[in-house]
C-alpha positions in Angstrom: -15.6 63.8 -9.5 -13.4 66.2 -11.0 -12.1 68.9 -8.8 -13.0 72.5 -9.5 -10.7 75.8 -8.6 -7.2 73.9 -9.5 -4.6 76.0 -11.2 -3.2 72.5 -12.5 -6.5 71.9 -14.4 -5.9 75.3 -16.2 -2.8 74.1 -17.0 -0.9 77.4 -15.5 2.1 77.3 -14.0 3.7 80.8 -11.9 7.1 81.0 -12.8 8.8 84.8 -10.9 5.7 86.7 -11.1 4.5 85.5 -14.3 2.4 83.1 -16.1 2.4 80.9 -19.0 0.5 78.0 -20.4 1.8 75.0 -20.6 1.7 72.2 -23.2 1.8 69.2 -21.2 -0.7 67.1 -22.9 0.3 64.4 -20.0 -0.8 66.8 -17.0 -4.1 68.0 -18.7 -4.8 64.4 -18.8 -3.7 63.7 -15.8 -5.3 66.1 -13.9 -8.7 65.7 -15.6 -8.3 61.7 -15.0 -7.4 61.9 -10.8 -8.9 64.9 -9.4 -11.4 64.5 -6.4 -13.3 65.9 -4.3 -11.9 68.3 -1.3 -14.9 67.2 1.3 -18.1 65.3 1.6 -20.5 68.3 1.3 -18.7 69.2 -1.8 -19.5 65.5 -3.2 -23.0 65.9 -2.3 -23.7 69.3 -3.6 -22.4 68.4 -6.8 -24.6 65.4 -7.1 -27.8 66.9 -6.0 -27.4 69.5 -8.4 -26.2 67.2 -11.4 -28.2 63.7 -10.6 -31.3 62.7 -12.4 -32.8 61.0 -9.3 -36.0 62.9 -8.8 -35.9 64.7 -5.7 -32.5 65.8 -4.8 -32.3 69.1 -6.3 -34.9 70.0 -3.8 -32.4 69.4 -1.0 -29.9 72.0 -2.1 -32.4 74.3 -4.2 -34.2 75.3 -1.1 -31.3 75.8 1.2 -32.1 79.0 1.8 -35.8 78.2 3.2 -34.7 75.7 5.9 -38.3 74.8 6.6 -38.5 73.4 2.6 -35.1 71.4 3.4 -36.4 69.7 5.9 -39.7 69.1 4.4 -38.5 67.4 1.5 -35.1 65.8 3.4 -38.2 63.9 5.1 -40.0 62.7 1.8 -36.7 62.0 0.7 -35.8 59.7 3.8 -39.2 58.5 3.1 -39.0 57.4 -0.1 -35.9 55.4 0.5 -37.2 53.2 3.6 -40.3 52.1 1.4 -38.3 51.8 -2.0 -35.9 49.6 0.6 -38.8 47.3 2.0 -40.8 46.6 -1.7 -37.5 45.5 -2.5 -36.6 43.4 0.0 -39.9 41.8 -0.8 -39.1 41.4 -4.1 -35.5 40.0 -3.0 -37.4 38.1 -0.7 -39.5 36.3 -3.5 -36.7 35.9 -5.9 -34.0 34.2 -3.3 -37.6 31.9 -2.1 -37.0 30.0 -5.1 -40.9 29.4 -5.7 -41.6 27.1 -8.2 -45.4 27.2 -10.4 -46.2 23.8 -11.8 -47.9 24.1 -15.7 -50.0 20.9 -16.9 -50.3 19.9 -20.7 -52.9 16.8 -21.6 -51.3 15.4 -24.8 -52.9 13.0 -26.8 -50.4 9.7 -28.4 -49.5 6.4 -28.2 -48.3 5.2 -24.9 -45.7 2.5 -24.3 -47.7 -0.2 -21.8 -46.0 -0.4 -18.5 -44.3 -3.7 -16.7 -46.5 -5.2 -14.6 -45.1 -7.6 -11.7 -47.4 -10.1 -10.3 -46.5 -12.6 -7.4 -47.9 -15.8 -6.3 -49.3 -15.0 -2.5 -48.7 -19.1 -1.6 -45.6 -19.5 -1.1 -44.2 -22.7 -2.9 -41.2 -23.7 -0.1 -37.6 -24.9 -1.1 -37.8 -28.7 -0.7 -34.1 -27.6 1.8 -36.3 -25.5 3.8 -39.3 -27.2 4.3 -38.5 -28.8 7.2 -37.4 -25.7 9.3 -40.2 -23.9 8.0 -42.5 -26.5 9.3 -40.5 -26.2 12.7 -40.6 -22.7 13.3 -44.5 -22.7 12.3 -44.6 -25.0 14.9 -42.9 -23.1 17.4 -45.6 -20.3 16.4 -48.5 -22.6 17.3 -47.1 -23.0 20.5 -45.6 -19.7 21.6 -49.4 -18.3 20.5 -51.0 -21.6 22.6 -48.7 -20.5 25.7 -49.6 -16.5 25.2 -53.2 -17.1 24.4 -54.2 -20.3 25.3 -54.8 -20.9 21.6 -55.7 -24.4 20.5 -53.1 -25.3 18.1 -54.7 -26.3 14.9 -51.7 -28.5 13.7 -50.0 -31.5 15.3 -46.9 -30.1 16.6 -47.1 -29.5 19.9 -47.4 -33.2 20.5 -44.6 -34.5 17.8 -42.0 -32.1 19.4 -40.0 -29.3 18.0 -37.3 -31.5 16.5 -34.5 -29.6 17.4 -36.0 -26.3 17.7 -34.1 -24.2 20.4 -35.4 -24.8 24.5 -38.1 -22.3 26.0 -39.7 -21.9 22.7 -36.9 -20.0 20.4 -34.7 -20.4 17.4 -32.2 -17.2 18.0 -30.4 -17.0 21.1 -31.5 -13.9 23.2 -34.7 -13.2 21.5 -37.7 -14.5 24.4 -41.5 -13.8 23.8 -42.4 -12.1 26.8 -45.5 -9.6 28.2 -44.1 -6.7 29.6 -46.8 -4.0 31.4 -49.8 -6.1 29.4 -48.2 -5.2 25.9 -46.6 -8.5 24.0 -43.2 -8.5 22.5 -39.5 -10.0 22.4 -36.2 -8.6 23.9 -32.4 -8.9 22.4 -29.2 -8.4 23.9 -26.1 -8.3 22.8 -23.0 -10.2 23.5 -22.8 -9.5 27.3 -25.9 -9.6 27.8 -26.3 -6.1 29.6 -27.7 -4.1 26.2 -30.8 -5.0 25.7 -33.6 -4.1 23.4 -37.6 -4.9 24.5 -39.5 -4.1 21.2 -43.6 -4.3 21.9 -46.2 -3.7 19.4 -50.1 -2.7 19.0 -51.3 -6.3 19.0 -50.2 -9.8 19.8 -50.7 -10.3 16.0 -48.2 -8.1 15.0 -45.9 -9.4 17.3 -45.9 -12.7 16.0 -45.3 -11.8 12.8 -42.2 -9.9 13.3 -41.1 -12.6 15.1 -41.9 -14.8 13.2 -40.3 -12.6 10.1 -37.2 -13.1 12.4 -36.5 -16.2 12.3 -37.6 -16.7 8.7 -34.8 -14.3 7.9 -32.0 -16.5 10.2 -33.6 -19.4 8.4 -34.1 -17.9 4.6 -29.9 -16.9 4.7 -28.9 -20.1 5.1 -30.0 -21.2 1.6 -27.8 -21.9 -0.9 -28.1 -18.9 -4.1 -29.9 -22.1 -6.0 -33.1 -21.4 -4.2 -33.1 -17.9 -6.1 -33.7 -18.8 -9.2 -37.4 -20.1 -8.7 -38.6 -23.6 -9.0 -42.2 -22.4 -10.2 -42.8 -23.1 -13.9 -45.0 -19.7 -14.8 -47.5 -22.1 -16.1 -48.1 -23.7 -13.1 -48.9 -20.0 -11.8 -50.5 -17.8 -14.7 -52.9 -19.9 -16.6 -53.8 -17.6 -19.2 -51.9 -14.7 -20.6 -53.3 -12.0 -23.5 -52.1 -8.7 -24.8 -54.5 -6.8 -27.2 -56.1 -10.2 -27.5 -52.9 -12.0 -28.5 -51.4 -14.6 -26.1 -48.1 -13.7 -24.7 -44.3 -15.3 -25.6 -42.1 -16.5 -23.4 -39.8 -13.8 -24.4 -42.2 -11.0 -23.2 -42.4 -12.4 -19.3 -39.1 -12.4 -16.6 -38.8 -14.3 -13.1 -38.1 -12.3 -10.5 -37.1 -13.7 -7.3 -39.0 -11.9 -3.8 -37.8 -13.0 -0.4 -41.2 -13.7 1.0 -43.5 -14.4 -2.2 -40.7 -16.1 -3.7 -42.4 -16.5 -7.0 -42.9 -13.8 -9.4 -43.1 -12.8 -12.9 -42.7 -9.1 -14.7 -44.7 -9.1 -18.3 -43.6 -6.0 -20.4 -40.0 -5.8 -18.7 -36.6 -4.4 -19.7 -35.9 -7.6 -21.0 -38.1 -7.1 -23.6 -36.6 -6.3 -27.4 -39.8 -3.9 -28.3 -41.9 -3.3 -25.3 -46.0 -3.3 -25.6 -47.6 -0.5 -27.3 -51.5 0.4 -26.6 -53.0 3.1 -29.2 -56.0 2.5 -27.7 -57.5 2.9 -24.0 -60.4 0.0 -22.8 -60.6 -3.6 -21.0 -59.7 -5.1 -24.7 -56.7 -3.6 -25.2 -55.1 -4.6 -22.5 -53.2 -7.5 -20.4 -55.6 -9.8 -19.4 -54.1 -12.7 -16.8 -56.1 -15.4 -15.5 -54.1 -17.1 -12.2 -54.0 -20.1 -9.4 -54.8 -18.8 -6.5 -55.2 -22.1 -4.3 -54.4 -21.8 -0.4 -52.2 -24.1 0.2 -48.6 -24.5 1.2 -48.5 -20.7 2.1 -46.8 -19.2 5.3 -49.8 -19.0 7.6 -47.8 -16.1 9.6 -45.9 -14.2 7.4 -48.1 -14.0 4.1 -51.3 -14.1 5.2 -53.2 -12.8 2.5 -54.5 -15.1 -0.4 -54.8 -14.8 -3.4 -51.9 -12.5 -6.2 -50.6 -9.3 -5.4 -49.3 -7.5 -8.4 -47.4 -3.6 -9.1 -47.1 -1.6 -11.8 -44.3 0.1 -13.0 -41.5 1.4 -15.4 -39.5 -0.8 -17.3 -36.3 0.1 -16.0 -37.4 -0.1 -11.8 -37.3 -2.4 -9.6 -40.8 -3.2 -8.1 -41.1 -3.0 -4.7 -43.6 -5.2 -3.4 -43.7 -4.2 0.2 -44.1 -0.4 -0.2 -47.1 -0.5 -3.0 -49.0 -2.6 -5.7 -52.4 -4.3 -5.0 -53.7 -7.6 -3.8 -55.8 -9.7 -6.3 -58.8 -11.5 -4.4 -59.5 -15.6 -5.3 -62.7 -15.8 -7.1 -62.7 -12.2 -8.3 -61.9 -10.1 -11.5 -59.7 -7.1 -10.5 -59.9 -4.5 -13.5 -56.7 -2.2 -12.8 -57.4 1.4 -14.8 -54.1 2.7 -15.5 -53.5 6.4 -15.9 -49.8 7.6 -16.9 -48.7 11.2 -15.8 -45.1 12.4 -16.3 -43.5 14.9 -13.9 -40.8 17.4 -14.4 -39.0 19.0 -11.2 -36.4 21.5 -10.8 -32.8 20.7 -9.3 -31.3 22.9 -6.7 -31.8 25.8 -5.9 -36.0 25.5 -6.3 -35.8 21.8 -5.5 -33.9 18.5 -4.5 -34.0 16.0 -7.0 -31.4 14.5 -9.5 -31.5 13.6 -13.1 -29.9 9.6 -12.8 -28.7 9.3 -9.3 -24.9 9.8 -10.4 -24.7 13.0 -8.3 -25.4 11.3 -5.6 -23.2 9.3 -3.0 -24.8 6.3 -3.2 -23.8 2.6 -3.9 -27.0 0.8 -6.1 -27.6 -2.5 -4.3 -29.7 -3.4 -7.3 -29.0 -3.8 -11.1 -31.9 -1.3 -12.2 -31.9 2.3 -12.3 -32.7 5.0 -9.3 -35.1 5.2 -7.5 -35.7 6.6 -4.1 -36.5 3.4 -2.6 -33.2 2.2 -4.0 -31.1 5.2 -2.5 -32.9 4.5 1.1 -32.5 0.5 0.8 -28.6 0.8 -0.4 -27.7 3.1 2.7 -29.4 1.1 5.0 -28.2 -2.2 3.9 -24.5 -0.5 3.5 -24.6 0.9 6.8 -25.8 -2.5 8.1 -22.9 -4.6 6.7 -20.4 -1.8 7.7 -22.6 -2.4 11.6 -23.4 -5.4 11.5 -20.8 -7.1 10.1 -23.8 -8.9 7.9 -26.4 -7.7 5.4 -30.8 -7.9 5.8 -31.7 -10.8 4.1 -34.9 -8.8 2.1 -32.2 -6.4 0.3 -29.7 -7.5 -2.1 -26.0 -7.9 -0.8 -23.3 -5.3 -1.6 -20.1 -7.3 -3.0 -18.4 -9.4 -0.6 -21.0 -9.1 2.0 -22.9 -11.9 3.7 -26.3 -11.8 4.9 -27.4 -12.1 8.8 -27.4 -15.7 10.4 -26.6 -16.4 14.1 -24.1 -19.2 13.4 -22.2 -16.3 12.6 -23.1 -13.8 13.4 -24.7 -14.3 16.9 -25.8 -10.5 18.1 -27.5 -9.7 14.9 -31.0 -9.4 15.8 -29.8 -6.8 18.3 -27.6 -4.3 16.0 -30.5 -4.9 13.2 -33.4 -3.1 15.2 -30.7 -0.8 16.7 -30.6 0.6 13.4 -34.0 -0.1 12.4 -35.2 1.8 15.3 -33.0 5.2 14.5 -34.2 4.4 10.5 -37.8 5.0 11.1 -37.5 7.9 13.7 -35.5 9.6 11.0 -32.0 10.0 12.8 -30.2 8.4 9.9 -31.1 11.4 7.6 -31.8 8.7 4.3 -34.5 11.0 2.8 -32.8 13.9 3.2 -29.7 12.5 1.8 -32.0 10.6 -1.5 -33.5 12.7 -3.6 -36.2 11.9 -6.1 -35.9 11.6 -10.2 -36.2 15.3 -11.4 -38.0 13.5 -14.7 -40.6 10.6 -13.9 -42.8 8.6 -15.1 -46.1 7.8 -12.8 -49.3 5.5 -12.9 -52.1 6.5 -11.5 -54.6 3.5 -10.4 -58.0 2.7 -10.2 -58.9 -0.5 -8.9 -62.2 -2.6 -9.4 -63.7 -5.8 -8.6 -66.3 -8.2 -9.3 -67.2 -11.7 -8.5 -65.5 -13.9 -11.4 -66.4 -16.4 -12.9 -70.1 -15.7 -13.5 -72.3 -18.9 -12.0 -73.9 -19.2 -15.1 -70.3 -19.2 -17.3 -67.9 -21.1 -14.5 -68.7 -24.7 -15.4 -67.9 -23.5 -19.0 -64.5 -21.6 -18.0 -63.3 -24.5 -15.5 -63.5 -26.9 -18.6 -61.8 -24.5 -20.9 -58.6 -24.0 -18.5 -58.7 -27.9 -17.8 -58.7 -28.3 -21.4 -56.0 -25.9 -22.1 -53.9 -25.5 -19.5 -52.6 -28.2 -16.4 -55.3 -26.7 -14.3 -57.0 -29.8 -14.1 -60.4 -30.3 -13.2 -61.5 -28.0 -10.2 -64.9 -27.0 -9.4 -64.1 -24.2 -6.4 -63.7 -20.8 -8.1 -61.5 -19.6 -5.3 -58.9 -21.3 -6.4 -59.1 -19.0 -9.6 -58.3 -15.3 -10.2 -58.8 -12.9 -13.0 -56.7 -9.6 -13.7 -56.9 -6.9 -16.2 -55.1 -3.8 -16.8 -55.2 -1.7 -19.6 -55.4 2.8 -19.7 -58.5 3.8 -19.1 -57.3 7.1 -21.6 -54.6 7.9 -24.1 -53.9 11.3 -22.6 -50.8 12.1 -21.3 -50.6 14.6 -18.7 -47.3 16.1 -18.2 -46.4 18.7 -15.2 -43.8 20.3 -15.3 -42.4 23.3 -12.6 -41.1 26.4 -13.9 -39.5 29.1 -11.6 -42.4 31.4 -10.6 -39.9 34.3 -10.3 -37.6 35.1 -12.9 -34.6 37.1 -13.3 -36.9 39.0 -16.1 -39.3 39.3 -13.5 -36.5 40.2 -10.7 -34.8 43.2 -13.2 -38.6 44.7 -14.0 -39.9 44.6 -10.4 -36.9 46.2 -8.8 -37.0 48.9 -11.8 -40.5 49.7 -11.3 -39.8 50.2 -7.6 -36.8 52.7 -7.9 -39.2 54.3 -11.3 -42.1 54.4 -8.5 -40.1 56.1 -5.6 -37.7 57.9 -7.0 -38.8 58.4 -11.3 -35.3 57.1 -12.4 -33.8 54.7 -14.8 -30.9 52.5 -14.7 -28.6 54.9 -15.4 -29.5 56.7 -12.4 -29.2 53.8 -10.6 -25.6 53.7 -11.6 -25.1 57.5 -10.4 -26.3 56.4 -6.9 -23.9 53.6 -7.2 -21.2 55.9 -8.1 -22.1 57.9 -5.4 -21.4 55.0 -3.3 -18.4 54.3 -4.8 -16.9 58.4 -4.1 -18.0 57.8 -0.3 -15.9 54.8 -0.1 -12.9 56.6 -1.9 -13.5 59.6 0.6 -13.4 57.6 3.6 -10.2 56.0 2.0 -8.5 59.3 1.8 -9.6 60.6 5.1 -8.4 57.3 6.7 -4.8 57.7 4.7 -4.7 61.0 5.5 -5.1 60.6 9.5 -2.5 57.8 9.4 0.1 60.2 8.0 -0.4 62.5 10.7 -0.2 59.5 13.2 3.2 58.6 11.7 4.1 62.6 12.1 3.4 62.4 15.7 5.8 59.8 16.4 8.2 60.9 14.1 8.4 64.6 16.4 11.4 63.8 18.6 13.4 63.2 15.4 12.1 65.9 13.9 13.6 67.7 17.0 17.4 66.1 16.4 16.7 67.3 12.7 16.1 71.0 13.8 19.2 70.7 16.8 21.4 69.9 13.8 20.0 72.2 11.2 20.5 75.1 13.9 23.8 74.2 15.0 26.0 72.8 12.1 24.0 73.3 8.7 24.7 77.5 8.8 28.5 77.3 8.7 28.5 74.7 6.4 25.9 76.1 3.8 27.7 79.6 4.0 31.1 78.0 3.5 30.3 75.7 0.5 28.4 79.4 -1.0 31.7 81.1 -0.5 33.5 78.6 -2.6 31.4 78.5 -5.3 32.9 80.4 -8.7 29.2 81.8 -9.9 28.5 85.3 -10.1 25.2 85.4 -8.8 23.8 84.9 -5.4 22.0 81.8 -4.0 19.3 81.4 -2.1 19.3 78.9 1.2 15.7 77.9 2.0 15.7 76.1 5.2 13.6 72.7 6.1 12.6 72.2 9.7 12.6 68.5 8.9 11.7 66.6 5.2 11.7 62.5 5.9 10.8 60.2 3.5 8.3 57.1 4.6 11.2 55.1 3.3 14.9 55.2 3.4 17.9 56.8 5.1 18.1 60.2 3.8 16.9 63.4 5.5 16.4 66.5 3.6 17.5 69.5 5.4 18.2 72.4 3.0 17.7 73.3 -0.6 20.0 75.9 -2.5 18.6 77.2 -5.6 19.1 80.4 -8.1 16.9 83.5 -7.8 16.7 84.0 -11.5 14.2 81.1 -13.9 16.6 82.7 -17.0 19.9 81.4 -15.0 20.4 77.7 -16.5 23.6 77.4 -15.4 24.4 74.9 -12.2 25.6 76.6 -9.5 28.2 73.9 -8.2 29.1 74.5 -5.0 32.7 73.0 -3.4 32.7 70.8 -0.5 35.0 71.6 1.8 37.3 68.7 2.7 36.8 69.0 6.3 32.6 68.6 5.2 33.4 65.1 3.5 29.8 62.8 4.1 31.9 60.3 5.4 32.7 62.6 8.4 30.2 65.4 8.8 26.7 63.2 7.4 26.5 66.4 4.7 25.1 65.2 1.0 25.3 67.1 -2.0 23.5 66.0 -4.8 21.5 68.1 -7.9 18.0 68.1 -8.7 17.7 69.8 -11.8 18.8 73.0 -11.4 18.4 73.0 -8.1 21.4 72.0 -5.6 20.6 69.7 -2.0 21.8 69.5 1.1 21.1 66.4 2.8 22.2 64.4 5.9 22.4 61.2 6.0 20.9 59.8 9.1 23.0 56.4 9.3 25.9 58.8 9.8 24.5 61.5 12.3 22.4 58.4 14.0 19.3 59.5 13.3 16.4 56.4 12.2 13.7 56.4 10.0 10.3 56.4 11.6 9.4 53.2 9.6 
């Protein structure tokens, strides 16, 4: 960067025909510290020939064979588009953000997970039986009307005891074919938005009509009807862990909107949950359950029988979305294998560590989940809606959940929302991300006809015996469960980023070693290179703006020179006549000297011939040459003596 040729770098100054080195410490630094370059080729030459990129001295060392220049210009050129796309595949890998997924098998003692089992017969509210029994009514005979189905119950001849006219609870929501497909229209309050929701089969239909009106009907109860009326032991006859029966302490209830009834064994409530240091059927919980038909909703739990989930202590288990059904008369052997999975947060991946990054209300009292994330913006953006909250998710505070009494329109804003929920235009997933650390359980159901005809007669008289069973001899009204790991191994996978910045740094240096033979210092030369073009193009610019600001400065320069010519000769000759000195001066004329700043124009300079003269030459002003009437200056610069004119007093302006 340094320039070459410069007098000042030899630290030489010409003083009247001689020279003589100076001393200035300051200038040699000064000058070894800012020189630059005079032009672009003179940049380039100097780091062809200097550089230690491979290549480039062949650009200047055969300038005198033009046919070699060109030749190796084009490998050069070359050698930089393919050096430039291998790395922009390498950029494009590293910015990807690809992720590679590494499994360990570890063998240990596993903490047993919670397992949630419901009663599939409903046991109804002694408050709501009698609406319940009205609306199943009004199913009978909306089916016998749509089907021609013989009712199989009584009600269409005892009446609908204050059921609504034309065969419906909620106002604005009418059964109705519409182009051979069955389903049920809502308005809202004016009656000129409506919704006409149809489904695959009548069946389905009826059940989420049904599941309508059970919600209108189930928000009316009082919060007493949440805390179950089921004893567990009228429910789960027979409970072992590892062979030993389980403590009240070691089971919760848990309150479901449609199953009503339900117990977790192994919960968060537990002090010390369940350990299992060994896998098999006997080391395991082992349930036997009631499983009689009876009292059940015939059209919104139709299934018989138990339906259990298994999960983590601290989740909430969601019924709806997963778990299996246990079959009456069968023993369901549950195989549980536990994987743990490690993800990567942003940028490889979206996930979170607890849910507190994320802008998200918990409806529920457990910890995140996704399910949770989805449920609490729905039901959030519901009450904020709606005005009212679905009655299957738990209530944010203050909120109320949906009944037409008071809130008459509901049906209509609920499946306006439901609608945009499951095409995706409320943007939940996106905006719930999953655990970056979970715990999973792999299942692996099995079956088989329980009890054993030879054994039943024997079990029925044990649980009679034992439990308040009593004496039974249909083995559907029985049901066995068993879960327990089927290994101790824990598999853990965990992502890792597949590209590095080790792996970024390597792969872009084996590149620019490849194409070019270089190291990172050479890297930095090119990048100083760089940064002398951008200087360059910094002077050049500076440079033309100057001489843009001297073109529009030329008409003043004019006034400058008209004054200089006319008045500046008298008046220089006249303050040299009165000076006292013995010696001559010399006048050396400026066409025009302006500052980029200020007021003051520079048009002469008087200084001595001789450099062994140190004496000031002090020149008089004449009084008739006063500043303050003629615009003349006279100031000292060293030994030198100015003339200057100020403009504010001839009228000249500055240019800026």
């Amino acid at each position: 960067m340094l320039h070459r040729g410069r007098k000042a770098m030899d630290g030489v100054e010409e003083r009247g025909g001689t020279s003589e080195k100076t001393h200035n410490v300051f200038q040699f630094y000064k000058g070894r510290l800012w020189d630059f370059y005079q032009s672009y080729g003179e940049m380039f030459q100097f780091f062809c020939d200097n550089t230690t990129v491979h290549g480039t001295i062949r650009l200047v060392a055969s300038k005198h064979n033009k046919l070699k220049t060109v030749f190796w210009a084009l490998l050069f050129i070359g050698s930089i588009v393919l050096f430039y796309v291998t790395c922009g595949s390498v950029l494009g890998a590293y910015y990807s953000y690809m992720v590679k997924v590494s499994v360990s098998v570890t063998f240990q003692q596993s903490t047993f997970p919670a397992v949630t089992v419901c009663s599939l017969n409903s046991n109804r509210e002694s408050e709501h039986k009698r609406p319940l029994e009205e609306l199943d009514r009004l199913a009978e005979e909306v089916l016998h009307k749509l089907y021609n189905h013989s009712s199989t119950t009584d009600s269409a001849s005892n009446g609908r005891n204050g059921i609504g006219q034309n065969g419906q609870l909620l106002n604005n929501v009418n059964l109705a074919w519409v182009n051979d497909e069955l389903g049920f229209t809502m308005c809202d309050a004016t009656g000129q938005n409506c919704l006409h929701n149809t489904y695959s089969s009548g069946v389905n239909t009826l059940r989420e009509w049904y599941r309508l009106h059970y919600m209108d009907l189930m928000a009316r109860a009082p919060n007493t009807s949440r805390t179950g009326n089921l004893s567990i032991w009228d429910f789960v006859l027979s409970c072992e862990f590892n062979g030993v029966p389980c403590q009240e302490s070691e089971y919760k209830y848990v309150h479901h909107p449609i199953y009503e009834n339900c117990y977790t064994f192994n919960g968060k409530s537990m002090d010390t949950n369940w350990q299992s240091s060994k896998p098999g059927r006997e080391h395991g919980l082992s349930v036997i359950m009631r499983t009689d038909r009876h009292n059940r909703l015939p059209f919104l739990s139709t299934v018989a029988g138990a339906r259990i989930i298994i999960h983590q202590q601290n989740f909430t288990p969601y019924l709806e979305e997963g778990g299996l059904d246990i079959r009456p008369g069968t023993e369901t052997a549950v195989v549980v294998n536990m994987k743990q999975v490690s993800r990567l947060s942003e940028p490889y991946g979206n996930c979170t560590v607890d849910g507190s990054d994320v802008n998200m209300t918990n409806i529920y009292s457990s910890s995140y989940t996704l399910q949770a994330c989805v449920r609490s913006r729905f039901q959030h953006l519901m009450v904020k809606t709606c005005g009212c909250g679905y009655y299957f998710y738990p209530l944010p505070s203050k909120g109320k959940y949906c009944r037409q009494d008071e809130f008459p329109t509901w049906p209509f804003c609920y499946y306006q929302l439901y609608q945009r929920f499951v095409s995706g235009d409320l943007g939940f997933i996106e905006q719930c991300p999953v655990l970056c650390h979970s715990t999973q359980y792999q299942l692996i159901a099995g079956y088989g006809k329980w009890p054993a005809q030879t054994s039943e007669n024997l079990i029925f008289q044990l649980l009679s015996t034992e439990s308040a069973y009593g004496n039974t001899t249909s083995r559907n009204d029985l049901a066995k469960l068993k879960v327990y790991f089927g290994e101790l191994n824990l598999k853990s996978y965990e992502e890792t980023p597949a590209v590095t910045l080790v792996w970024f740094l390597s792969s872009m240096g084996s590149q620019f070693s490849l194409w070019f033979g270089s190291s990172v210092l050479s890297a930095i030369e090119v990048v100083e290179l760089l940064i002398d073009c951008i200087i360059m193009a910094a002077i050049l610019a500076w440079q033309w703006i100057r001489r843009q600001q001297g073109s529009q400065t030329k008409s003043m320069a004019d006034k400058a020179i008209a004054y200089e010519t006319n008045s500046f000769q008298a008046q220089a000759d006249a303050i040299l006549t009165q000076g006292t000195a013995a010696v001559k001066h010399s006048v050396t004329r400026r066409s025009l000297i302006l500052p980029a700043h200020g007021q003051v124009c520079v048009v002469a300079v008087i200084s001595s011939p001789s450099p062994n003269n140190d004496a000031l030459y002090e020149p008089q002003v004449p009084p008739d040459m006063e500043a303050s009437s003629t615009g003349i200056i006279h100031h000292q610069e060293g030994n030198t003596n100015v003339l200057s004119v100020d403009q504010t007093e001839t009228g000249f302006t500055s240019p800026v």
